[in-house]
N, C-alpha and C positions, 0 to 999 in steps of 0.2 A: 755257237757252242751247243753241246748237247744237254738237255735237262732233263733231271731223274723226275724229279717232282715238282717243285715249283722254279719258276724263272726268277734269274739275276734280274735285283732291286734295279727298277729304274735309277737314272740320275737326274730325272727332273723334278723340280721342286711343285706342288701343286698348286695351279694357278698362274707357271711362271711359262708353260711353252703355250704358243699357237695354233690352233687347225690348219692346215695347208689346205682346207678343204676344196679338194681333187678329184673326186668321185665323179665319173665321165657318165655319161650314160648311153644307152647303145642305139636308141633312136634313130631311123635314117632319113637323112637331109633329102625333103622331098624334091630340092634340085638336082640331086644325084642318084635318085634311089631308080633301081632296077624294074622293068616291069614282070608283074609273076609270071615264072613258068608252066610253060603247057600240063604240066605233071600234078595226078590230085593229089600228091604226098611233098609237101613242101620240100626245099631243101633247107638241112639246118646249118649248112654254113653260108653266113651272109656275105652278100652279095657287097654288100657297103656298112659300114656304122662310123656314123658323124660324133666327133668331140665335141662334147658340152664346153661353152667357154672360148672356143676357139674357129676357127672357118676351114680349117683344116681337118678331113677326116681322118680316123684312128687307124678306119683297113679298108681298103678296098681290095677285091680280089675281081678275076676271070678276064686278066688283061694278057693282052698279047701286042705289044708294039713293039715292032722292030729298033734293038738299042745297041749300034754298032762301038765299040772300041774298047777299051778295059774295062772292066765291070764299074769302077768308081769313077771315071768320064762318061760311062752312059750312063747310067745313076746320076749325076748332074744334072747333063745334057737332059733328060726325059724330065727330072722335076722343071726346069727353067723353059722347058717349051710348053710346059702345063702350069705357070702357075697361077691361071684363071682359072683352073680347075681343081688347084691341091691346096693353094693359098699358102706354099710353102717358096722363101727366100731362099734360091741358094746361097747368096751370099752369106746369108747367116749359118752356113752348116759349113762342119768342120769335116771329114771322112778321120774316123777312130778306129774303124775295123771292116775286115773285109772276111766275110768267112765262105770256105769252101766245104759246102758240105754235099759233094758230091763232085763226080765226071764232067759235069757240066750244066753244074750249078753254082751264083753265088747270093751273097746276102752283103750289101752293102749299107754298113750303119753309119749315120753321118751324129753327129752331136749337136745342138743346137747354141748360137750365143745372141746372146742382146747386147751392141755395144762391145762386142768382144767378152764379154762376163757370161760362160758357161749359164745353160738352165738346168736347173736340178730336174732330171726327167724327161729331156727333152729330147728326146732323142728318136729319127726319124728313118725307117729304111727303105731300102729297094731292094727287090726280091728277080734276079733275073736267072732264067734259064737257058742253054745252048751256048755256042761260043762262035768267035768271029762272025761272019756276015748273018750266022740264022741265029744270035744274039735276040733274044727279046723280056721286055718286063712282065711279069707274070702278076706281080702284083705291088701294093707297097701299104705304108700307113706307119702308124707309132703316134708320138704326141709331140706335134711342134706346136704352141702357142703364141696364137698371133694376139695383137692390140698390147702388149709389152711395152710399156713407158716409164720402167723404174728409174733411177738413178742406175749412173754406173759407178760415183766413186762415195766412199763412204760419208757419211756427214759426222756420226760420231766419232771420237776420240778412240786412236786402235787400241791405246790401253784400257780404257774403259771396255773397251768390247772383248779382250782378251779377258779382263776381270771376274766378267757376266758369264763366259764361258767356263771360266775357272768356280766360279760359283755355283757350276750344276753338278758338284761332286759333294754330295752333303754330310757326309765325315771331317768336323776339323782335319783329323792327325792324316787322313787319306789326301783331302783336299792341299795340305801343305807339302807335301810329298809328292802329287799328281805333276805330270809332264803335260803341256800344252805347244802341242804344232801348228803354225796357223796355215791354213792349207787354199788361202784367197777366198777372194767374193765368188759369189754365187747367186745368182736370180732365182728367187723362191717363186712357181706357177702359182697361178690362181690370183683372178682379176688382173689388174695391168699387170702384175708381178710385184715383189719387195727385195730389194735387195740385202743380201745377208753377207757377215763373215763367216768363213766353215773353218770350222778349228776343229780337231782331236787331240783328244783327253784321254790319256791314258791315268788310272790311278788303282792305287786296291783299298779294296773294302771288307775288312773283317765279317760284315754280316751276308758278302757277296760268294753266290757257289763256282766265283771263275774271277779270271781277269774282266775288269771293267774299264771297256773301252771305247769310246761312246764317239760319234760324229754328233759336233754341236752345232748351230747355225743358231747366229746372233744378228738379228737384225741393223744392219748398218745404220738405219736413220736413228732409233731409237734405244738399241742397245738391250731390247726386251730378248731372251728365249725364244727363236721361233719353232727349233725343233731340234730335238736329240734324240739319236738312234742308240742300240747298242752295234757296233760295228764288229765285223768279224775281217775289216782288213783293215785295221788304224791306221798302217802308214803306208805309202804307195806301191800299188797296186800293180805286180809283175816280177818277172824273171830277177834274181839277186843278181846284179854284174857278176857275181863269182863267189861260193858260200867262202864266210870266213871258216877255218878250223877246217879246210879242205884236207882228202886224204892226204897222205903218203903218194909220191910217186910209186905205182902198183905193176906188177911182172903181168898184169894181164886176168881177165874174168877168171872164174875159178865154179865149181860148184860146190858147197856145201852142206855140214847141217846142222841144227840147232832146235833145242825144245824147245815148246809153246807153251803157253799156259793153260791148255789141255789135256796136257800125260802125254802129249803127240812129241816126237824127235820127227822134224821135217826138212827137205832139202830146201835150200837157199841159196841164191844167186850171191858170192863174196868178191873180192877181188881178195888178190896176193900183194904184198907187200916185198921190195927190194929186201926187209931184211926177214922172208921169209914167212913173217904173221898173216894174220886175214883180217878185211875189214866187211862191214854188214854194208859192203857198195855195191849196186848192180850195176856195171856199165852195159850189160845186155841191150837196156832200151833208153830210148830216145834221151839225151839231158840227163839218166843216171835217174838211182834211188840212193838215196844216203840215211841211216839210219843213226842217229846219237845218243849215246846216254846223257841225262843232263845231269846226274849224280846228286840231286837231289836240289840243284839249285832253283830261284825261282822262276816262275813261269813267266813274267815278265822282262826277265834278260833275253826273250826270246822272242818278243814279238817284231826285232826290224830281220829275223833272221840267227845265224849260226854266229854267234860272239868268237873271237879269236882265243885259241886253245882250247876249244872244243874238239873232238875228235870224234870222228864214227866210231861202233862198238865195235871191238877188238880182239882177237882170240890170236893163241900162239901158233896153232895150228886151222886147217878146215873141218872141227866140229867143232864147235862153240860151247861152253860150258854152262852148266844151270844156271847162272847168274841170268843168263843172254835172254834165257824162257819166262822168269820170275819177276823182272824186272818190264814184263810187255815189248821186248824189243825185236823178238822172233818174229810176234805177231803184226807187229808196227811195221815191219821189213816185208812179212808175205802180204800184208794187208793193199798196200801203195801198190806192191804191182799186180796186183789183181785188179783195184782201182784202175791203171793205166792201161793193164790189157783189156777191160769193159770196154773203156772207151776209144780205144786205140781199135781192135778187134772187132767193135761190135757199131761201133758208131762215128768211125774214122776220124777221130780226137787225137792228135799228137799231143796226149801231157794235159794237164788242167787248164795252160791258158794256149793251148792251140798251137804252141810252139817250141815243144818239146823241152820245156827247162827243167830241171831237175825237180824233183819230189824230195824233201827234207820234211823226217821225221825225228821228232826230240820226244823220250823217256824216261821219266822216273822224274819229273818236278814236283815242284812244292808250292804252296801259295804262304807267304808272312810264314815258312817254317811249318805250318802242319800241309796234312794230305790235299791236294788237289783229285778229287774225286769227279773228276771230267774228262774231257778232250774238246778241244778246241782248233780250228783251221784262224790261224793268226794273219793270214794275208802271203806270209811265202812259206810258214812251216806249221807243219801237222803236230801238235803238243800233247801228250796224256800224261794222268798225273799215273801215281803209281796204287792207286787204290788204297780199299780201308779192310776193315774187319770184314763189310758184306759184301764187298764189290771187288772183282777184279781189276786189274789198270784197264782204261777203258779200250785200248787196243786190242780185249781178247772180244771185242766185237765187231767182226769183219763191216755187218751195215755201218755201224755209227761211224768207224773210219770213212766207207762209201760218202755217208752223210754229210760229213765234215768239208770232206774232200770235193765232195762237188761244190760244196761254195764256194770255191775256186772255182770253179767252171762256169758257175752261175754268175761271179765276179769280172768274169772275162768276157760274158756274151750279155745277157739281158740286165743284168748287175740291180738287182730287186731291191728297192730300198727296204732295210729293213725294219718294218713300221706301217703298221696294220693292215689291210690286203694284200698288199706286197710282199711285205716282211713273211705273212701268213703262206704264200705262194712260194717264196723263196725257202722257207723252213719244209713248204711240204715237196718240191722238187727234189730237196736235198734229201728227204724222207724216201720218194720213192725211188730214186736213183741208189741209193742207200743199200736201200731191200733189194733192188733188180741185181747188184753189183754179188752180192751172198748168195740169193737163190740160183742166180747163173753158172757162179764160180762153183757153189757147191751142188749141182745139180738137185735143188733142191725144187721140185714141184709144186703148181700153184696151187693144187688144191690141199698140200700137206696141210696140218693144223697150227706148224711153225712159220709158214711162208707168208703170214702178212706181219708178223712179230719185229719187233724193231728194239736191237737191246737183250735180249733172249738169253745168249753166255755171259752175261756180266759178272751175276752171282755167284758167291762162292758154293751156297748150297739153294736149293730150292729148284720146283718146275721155271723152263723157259715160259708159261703164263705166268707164272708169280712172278718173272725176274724184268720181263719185257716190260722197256719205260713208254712206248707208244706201240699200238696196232693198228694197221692201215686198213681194217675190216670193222671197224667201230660204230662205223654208218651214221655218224654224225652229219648233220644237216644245217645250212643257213640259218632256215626258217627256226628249226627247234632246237638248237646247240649252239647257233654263233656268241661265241665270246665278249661280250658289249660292254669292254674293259676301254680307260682311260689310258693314256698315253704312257703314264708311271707304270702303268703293270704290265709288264712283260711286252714291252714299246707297241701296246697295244693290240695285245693278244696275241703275238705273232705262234708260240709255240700252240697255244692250246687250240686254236681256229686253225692249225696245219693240216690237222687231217680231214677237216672238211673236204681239202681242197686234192692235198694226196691219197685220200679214200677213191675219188673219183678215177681218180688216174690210177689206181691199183685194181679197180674194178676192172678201167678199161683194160689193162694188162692182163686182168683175168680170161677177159668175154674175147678180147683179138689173142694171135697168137703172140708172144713176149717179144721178140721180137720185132715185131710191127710197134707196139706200142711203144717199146723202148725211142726208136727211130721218130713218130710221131713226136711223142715228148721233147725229146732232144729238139729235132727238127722247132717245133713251137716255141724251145729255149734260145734256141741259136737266131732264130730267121724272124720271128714275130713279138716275141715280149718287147717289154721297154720298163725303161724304173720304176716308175710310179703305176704300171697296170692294176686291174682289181680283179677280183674271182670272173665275173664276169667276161673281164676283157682275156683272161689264161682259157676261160671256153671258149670263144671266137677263134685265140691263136691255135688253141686243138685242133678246131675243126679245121682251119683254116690251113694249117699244115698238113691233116688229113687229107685234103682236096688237093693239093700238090702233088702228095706221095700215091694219089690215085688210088684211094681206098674205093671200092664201089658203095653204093649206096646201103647196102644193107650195114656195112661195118660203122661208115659214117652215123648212122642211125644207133649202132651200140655205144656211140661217143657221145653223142647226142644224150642218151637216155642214160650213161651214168653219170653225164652232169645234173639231167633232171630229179635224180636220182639222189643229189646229195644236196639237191637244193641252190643246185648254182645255174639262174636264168636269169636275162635282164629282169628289176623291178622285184627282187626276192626280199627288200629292205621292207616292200608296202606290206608283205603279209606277216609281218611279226605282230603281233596283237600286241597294243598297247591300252590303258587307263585312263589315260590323263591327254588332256587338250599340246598341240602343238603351238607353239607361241610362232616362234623360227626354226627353221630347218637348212641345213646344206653350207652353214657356213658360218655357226655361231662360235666362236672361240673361247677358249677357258677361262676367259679373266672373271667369268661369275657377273651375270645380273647383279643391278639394283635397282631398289623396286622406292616406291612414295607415291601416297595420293591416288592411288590406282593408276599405276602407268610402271612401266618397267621401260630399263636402259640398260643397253648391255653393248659389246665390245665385238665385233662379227667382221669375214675376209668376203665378202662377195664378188659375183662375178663383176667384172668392172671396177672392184674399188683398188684405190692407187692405196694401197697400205691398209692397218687395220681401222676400221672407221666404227660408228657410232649409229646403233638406231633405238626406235623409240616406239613404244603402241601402247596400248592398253592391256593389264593384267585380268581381264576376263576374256579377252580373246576377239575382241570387237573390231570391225578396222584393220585395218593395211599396217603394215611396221615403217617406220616413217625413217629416213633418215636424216639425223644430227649434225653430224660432224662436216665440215666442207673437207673437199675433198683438195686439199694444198700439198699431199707429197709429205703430210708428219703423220704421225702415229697417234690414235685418239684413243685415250680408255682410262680406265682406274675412275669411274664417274660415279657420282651421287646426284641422286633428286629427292627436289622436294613434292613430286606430283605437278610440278607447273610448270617451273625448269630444271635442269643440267648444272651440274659443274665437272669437269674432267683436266685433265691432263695433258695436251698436245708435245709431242716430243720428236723434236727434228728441229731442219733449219728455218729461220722465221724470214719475212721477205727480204731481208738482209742477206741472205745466207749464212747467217750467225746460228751455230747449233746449241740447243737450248732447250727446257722445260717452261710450259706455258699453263696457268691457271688459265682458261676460258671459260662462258658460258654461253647458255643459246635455250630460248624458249623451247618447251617440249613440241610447240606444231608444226617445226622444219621449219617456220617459213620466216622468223623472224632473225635480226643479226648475231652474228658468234664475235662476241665481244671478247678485247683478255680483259682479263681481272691484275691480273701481275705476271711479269715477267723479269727474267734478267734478276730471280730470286738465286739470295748467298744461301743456297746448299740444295738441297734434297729435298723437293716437295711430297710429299703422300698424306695417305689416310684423307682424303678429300671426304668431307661431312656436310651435308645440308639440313636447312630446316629454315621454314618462315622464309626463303629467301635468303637470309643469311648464310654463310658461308665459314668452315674450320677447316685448316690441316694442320699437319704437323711439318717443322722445317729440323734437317738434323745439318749441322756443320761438321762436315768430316776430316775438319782439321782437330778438332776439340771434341768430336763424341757427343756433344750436345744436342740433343732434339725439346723442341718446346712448339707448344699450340698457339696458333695464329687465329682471330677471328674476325671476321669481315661483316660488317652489319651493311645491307640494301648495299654492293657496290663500293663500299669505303673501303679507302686503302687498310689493307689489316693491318691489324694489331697485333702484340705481341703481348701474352698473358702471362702475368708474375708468378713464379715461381720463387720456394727461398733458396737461398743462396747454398750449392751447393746438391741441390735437387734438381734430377731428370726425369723424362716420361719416354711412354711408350705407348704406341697403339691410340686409338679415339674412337670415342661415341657421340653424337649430337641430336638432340631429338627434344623441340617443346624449350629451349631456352636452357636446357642442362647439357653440360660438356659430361664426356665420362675417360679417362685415363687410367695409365699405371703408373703410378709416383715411384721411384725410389731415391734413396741417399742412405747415406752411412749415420751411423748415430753408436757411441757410445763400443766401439770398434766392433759393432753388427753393423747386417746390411738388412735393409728393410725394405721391403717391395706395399705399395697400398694404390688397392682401386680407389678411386677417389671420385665422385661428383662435387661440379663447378655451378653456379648457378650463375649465369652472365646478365642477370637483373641486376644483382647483388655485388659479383664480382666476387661472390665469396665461398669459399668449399662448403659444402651441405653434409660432405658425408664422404667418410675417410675408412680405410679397414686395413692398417699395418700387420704385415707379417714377417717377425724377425729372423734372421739366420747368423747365429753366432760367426765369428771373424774365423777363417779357410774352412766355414760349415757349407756345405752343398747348398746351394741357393735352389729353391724350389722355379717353378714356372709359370708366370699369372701374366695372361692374357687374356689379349681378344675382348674388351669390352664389349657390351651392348645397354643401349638404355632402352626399355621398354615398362609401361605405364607407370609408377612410382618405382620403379627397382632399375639397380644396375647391375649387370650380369657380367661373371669373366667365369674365363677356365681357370683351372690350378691341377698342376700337377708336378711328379717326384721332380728332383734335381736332375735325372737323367731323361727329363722328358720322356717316360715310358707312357705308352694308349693303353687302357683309354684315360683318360684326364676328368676331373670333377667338375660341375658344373655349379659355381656356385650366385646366391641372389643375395644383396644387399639395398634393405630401403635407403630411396634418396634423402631422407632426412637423416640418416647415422642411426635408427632406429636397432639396427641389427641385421645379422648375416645366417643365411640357413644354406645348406646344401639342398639343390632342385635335383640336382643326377648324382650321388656318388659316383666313385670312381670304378666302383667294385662294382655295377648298378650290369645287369643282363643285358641290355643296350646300352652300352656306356658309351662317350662318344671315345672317336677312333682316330677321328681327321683331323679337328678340330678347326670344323667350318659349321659356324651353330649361326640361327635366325632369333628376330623374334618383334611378333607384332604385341598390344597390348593386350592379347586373352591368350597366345599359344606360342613355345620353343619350337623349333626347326632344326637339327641336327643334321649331321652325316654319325651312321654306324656303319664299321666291317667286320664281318662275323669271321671268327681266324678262320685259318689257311684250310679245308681241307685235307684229310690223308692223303688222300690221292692225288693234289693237285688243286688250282682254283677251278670254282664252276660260277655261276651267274648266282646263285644263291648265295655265295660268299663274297661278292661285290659287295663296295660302299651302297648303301641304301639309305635312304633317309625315313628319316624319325621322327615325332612329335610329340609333346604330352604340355598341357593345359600352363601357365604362367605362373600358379601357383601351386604346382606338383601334379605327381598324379604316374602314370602306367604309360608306358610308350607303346607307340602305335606305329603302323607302318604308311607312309603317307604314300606312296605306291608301290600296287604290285608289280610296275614294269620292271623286267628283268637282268637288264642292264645295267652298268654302271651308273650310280646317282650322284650328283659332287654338286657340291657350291650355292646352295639354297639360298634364295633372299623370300623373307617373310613378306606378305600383304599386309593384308587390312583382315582381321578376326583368323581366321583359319586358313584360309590361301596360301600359300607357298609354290612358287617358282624354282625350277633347278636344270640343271644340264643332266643331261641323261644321252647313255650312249646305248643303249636298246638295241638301237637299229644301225649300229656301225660309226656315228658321227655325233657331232655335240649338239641335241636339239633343245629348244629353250622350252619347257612343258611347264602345264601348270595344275593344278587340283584345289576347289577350293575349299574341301574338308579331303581328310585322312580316308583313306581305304580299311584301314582298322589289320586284321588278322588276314594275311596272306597263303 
């Protein structure tokens, strides 16, 4: 989808997806690496680069062995007589595509599976040149990952895991109305691998600027979130067998014309109709162009394709009437074949997926009844809405069509997942294919002042600088622009860190002649990417297909230096200047640190580990990270410590094969046994709380709605703590012999919510703070305890859960209640993910949305101010995104920070003060 200003609301819930942590690096395998050439000027396409993670390399190039027979039996044939040298299993490849992109050239891409279960990513090619006996491989690479030992068949419950999936659309009335397709398992990379189910979710969302339609992946073992995209082909991927609301039977192509929504009356490709009419079809080229009005219905009748009794747009005769120009459907109609002659013409593309199937374009929808002010590439059809008061339908802009439209191309060949370097590469592909598609068709030159503009005619009034929603000349950079956004925002930066990546490539379009560059591109799209590449790995495929196409070294060298140029080199993550100490790196996941006793425990994917596992170190930074969890094939996390040991959650099947949730523990120095504590518990364990050794959560029965606090004194079987009759909780704190909860019950036909401390010497509440809401009154929102030194801390905010939320303190004795943050407070929190040790709060703040768009300065950041009030401060100036803080001991606080592209566990042990 295209975005004016900011990106459509993630659908993950924070703290609920995983890291895939992926990031390859481009180091070469000194068993394979190349010896230098004679030449004092390096060359800058390599020769070799080894995958992190795996024994298989990403690329080799400068091969020439002879590969006699079809292009995908020599492609076999060559990986299986190498695979002491590639470490790559035929048997596990599948052949998906075979592309010819040239005389006598192919690219053969194989899929990768473990067990027969697809790898997300995995995907492997061969690159051969010439044909019959002077057949040979010119090169190969992509990412197969070897040491894969997941499961292959699910261990949780498919309805549960449909549920989880269902669950990452966080609108009730959207979520109750959202469709779920389950679309099979799937091996998630990184360490042995996880197996997942991948389901798509289509739903709408009132606060969303399009359809929201997200690819989910749910961990099979344990049913956690591992990753959601937003998807731009929900449902599978290809040629419609046949559009529904096909034309008329037509007397044959026709010419005609029809206004734009530029003052322009233009010729257009129609056919005739037996009873004389005209339709906006082009049967001229390959598979046809079909043009529809949607008459205003919604955009989501349209995403498996053309619904029955739709019809293409229609006129009595061959001039089309103003409706046809006003409505974007002139331009929707010239737009596709301009699109199809680029690539047909210019880069010998039959059609968007290579095989000439028809081009379906739908105008004039709607979202929930108002304006859809976008366009979107739905997977088989091109959608625009029909514009507003500022904006045109987005069809009166030939790039953004471009744009749209190549994700279909991009879908067909390297299929980028979309979700943060990837996603970022695949947004900026679509960006510079976009622009090349406009400035070709309209012979518009590179050096004009509109030619790197993206979006330019949208506006009803205004300059194309005022109106253009991206420009490819912005010269933004890794080092000083990259985006160090969370998974929720914009599936992790993908629109705003696009142009990092298609800066570079519009440069090189600048510096080569357009033509070369275009073919480069392409070429690197078609023959070199893979799903999961990163910036880095798109500059190797540059150059890499540069060296193919027989650029000389000078040209190579201008490729070269507008990567250097925009800050895309191996290792560009080391020179972001950060503040604060590195805890862990390259594979901490979001379930958020917890910290006690000076030691922090958090929830991480590493290389090697069979699922998400557990590690353990010290909160000043001393020592090695130790790991926790054994490694049995379940899923470890949602942990508390007391500084001495663990308590967490194990979830998967136990040696029985019996799928289940496990209370365990395990002394903090790895070395000692991981004991269960309970198992084979009636309901839903969470909120795991430690302290002294001791041990709380919460169990809810989801047959009855009920949740109540369970506590374990040294190892004893828990208990169950009294509640009166007819009263429930929510949430927990434990800290020093004090529980902390949210009480509610009905009283007097109000509803009443109260933080409440427990003193478990006593067994008796200390301190209670009811807050009523008259009976069908909006019930307010009080969460998230914390206990820290005499006081217990919750949020509270309106009925409609609006950010920021109040932070309020209540002593443990019932003494009384003060506000620490209002709500209305210049750092209010925003997330509502607060810390806190016994002298200092820990927050997340997000400073709204900028005008323009997000930047790193309007990231979550984190906060602090004193336990008994005081002035917030900024506890670091690193740039990036800040999320999930667990407090120390006095001033210290731990957080995930994405800075530098991934989730690193960083620590500070006072505040940075004023940034």
């Amino acid at each position: 989808m295209h975005h004016r200003s900011r990106p459509t609301a993630g659908l993950l819930a924070t703290g609920a997806a995983l890291s895939l942590a992926l990031a390859l690096t481009v180091t070469a395998s000194p068993a394979l690496a190349a010896p230098p050439g004679p030449t004092a000027e390096p060359d800058p396409v390599p020769a070799l680069v080894a995958g992190e993670g795996t024994e298989a390399p990403q690329l080799v190039t400068g091969l020439s062995d002879t590969a006699p027979g079809t292009p995908a039996q020599a492609a076999r044939a060559f990986l299986a007589a190498h695979t002491d040298r590639y470490r790559v299993d035929p048997a596990r490849l599948t052949e998906i595509a075979v592309e010819r992109t040239g005389p006598d050239r192919h690219t053969v891409r194989f899929q990768q599976d473990h067990g027969g279960v697809p790898v997300l990513g995995g995907q492997y090619l061969v690159r051969l040149v010439g044909e019959g006996a002077d057949q040979r491989v010119e090169s190969v690479g992509g990412r197969y990952y070897t040491g894969l030992t997941a499961p292959t068949k699910p261990a949780a419950p498919a309805e549960e895991l449909r549920r989880r999936a269902l669950d990452t659309v966080p609108d009730p009335r959207a979520r109750a109305a959202a469709a779920v397709e389950d679309r099979g398992p799937v091996v998630l990379p990184g360490g042995t691998g996880r197996l997942a189910q991948h389901f798509s979710v289509r739903a709408d969302d009132p606060a969303a600027a399009g359809p929201l339609v997200h690819d989910v992946y749910v961990d099979a073992t344990s049913g956690v979130v591992a990753l959601a995209q937003e998807s731009s082909t929900p449902y599978q991927v290809g040629a419609p067998d046949g559009p529904a609301g096909a034309p008329g039977t037509g007397a044959g192509p026709a010419v005609g014309s029809a206004p734009d929504l530029h003052g322009h009356t233009v010729p257009v490709n129609v056919s005739r109709q037996q009873d004389g009419s005209y339709q906006l079809v082009d049967s001229t080229r390959s598979g046809g162009i079909l043009t529809y009005d949607g008459a205003g219905r919604d955009f989501t009748e349209f995403g498996a394709g053309i619904p029955d009794g739709v019809l293409p747009v229609s006129s009595p005769g061959p001039d089309f009437p103003a409706s046809t120009g006003t409505s974007g459907a002139t331009d929707a109609h010239v737009n596709a074949a301009a699109v199809y002659d680029f690539y047909r013409n210019r880069l010998g593309r039959d059609g968007l997926d290579g095989k000439g199937s028809p081009i379906l374009s739908v105008v004039n929808v709607t979202m929930q009844g108002r304006p859809f002010v976008n366009a979107a590439w739905g997977g088989r059809t091109m959608v625009y809405g029909a514009g507003d008061d500022r904006y045109l339908p987005f069809s009166a802009s030939m790039d953004i069509a471009g744009h749209e439209m190549t994700h279909g191309v991009v879908s067909h060949t390297a299929n980028l997942v979309n979700v943060g370097q990837s996603g970022a590469m695949n947004e900026g592909i679509a960006d510079y294919f976009g622009n090349a598609v406009e400035v070709t068709t309209r012979g518009i030159r590179m050096d004009d002042p509109t030619a790197p503009l993206m979006g330019e005619t949208l506006c009803r009034t205004g300059t194309p600088q005022e109106c253009a929603t991206r420009r490819l000349d912005d010269r933004r950079t890794t080092v000083n622009d990259y985006l160090g956004a969370g998974k929720e925002l914009d599936n992790g930066g993908v629109h705003f860190n696009s142009t990092i990546f298609s800066g570079a490539l519009w440069d090189i379009r600048r510096t080569l002649d357009p033509l070369t560059a275009d073919r480069l591109v392409y070429r690197a799209l078609a023959e070199y990417l893979t799903p999961l590449d990163d910036f880095v790995a798109g500059r190797n495929a540059v150059l890499a297909a540069g060296k193919s196409l027989k650029l000389g070294a000078a040209d190579l060298r201008k490729v070269a230096a507008a990567f250097d140029a925009h800050g895309i080199k191996a290792g560009w993550q080391s020179r972001i200047g950060t503040d604060s100490r590195s805890l862990m790196s390259g594979g901490t996941a979001p379930l958020g640190p917890t910290t006690g006793g000076g030691h922090w425990v958090t929830g991480s994917l590493l290389p090697n580990d069979r699922g998400i596992a557990l590690y353990t170190g010290s909160t000043t930074g001393t020592g090695t990270p130790v790991r926790l969890s054994p490694d049995d094939g379940r899923v470890h996390g949602w942990a508390a410590t007391d500084g001495k040991s663990a308590v967490w959650l194990a979830v998967g099947p136990d040696a029985t094969g019996t799928w289940g949730i496990a209370v365990v523990t395990a002394p903090l120095t790895g070395t000692g046994p991981v004991r269960t504590l309970f198992q084979g518990l009636s309901g839903s364990p969470a909120n795991l709380r430690m302290s002294g050794g001791d041990v709380a959560f919460t169990l809810t029965d989801h047959a009855t709605e009920q949740t109540r606090a369970y506590l374990s004194h040294d190892g004893a079987a828990p208990v169950q703590l009294p509640l009166p009759e007819g009263h429930n909780l929510s949430s927990l704190a434990f800290r020093d012999g004090r529980l902390g909860w949210i009480e509610s019950w009905n009283a007097d036909g109000a509803a009443v919510q109260a933080p409440t401390v427990y003193s478990t010497a006593t067994g008796k509440v200390t301190a209670q703070y009811p807050v009523s809401t008259p009976k069908d009154g909006a019930q307010p929102y009080l969460g998230s305890p914390v206990l820290a030194g005499d006081r217990l801390l919750w949020l509270a905010a309106p009925a409609d859960r609006t950010l920021p939320t109040a932070l309020r303190s209540g002593a443990a004795d019932g003494s009384g209640v003060t506000d620490l943050l209002p709500a209305d407070a210049k750092y209010g929190l925003t997330e509502r993910e607060f810390t806190a040790s016994d002298q200092a709060v820990s927050y997340v703040h997000r400073s709204p949305q900028p005008t323009g768009g997000w930047s790193n300065a309007a990231l979550p950041k984190v906060y602090q101010l004193p336990l008994t009030g005081g002035t917030p401060v900024r506890v670091s100036c690193n740039r990036g995104g800040q999320y999930l803080p667990a407090a120390d001991q006095g001033t210290r606080v731990l957080w995930l920070d994405g800075t530098t592209g991934g989730n690193d566990l960083m620590v500070r042990d006072r505040p940075a003060g004023t940034c």
